[in-house]
C-alpha positions as a printed Julia matrix, in Angstrom:
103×3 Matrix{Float64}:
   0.0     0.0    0.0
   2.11    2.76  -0.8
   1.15    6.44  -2.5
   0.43    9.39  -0.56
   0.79    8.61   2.98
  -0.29   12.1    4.05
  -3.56   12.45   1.97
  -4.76    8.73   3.0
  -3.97    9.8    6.77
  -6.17   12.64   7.21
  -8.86   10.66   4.72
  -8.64    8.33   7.85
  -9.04   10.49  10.16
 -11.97   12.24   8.8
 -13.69    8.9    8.35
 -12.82    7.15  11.58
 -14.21   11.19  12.9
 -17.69   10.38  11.16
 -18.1     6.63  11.86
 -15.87    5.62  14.45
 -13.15    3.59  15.18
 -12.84    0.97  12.35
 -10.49   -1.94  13.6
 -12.07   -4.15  16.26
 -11.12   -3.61  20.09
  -8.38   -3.35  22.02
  -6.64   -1.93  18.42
  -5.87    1.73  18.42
  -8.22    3.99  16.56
  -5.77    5.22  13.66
  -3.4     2.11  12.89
  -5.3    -0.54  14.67
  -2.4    -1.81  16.04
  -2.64   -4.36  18.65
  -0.57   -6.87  20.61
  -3.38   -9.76  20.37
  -3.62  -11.16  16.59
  -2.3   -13.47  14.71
   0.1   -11.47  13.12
   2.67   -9.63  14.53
   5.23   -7.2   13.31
   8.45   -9.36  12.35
   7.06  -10.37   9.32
   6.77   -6.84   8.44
   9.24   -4.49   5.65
   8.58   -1.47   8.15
   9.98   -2.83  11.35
  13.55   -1.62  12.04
  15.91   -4.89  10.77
  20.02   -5.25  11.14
  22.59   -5.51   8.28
  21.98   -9.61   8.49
  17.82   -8.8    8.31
  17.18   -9.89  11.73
  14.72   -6.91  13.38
  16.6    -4.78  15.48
  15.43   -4.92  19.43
  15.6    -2.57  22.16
  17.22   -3.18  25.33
  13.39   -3.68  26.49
  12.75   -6.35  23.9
  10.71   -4.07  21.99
  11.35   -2.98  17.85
  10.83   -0.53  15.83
   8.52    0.59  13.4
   8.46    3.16  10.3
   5.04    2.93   9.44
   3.64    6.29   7.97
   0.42    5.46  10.18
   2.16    4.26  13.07
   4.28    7.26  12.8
   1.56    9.36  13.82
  -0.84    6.98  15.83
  -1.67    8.77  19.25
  -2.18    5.58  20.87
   1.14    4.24  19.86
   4.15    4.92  21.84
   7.05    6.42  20.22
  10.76    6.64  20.79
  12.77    9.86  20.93
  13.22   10.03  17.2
   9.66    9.39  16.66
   9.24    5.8   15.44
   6.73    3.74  16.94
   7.22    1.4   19.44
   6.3    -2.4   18.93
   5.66   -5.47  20.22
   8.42   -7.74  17.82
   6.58  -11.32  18.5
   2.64  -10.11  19.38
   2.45   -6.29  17.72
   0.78   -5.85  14.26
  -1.07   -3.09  12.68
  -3.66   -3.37   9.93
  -0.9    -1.79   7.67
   1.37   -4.6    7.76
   3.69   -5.43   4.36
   5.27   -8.48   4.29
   8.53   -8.68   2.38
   8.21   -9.4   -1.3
   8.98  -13.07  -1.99
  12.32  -13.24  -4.08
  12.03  -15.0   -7.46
């Protein structure tokens, strides 16, 4: 899903504005990211990975995410340079990419 990050952000915020949040509960509003499903954010191109393309973990055990959504989620915490904080095993948000298969 990529394009104009911006322009689809504040199309979702109008519309979760008129009807409410969209993803089910406990998700946040914006990103619907939660630590519950059956996905979860290593199988993901936006979490933060190392040179060997293992994801990169905080001293915490948490990753990182670049998400244009997640960037700006409310609901999500961030880290001092503003990426969003995830869980690596149990996070996922309902904008999750998983790597293109090589061929």
């Amino acid at each position: 899903m990529s394009g104009n990050w911006p322009r689809k952000i504040e199309g979702l915020k109008r519309l979760i504005g008129e009807v409410g949040s969209l993803w089910p509960s406990p998700s946040t509003k914006l990103s619907g990211y939660a630590e519950d499903g059956p996905y979860h954010c290593e199988d993901c191109i936006y979490l933060r990975k190392d040179a060997s393309g293992g994801p990169v973990v905080a001293f915490d055990g948490t990753g990182r995410c670049s998400q244009a959504v997640m960037l700006v989620d409310p609901q999500v915490r961030h880290d001092s340079e503003g990426k969003a904080i995830v869980n690596i095993q149990h996070g996922c948000c309902e904008f999750v990419e998983p790597p293109k298969e090589k061929s």
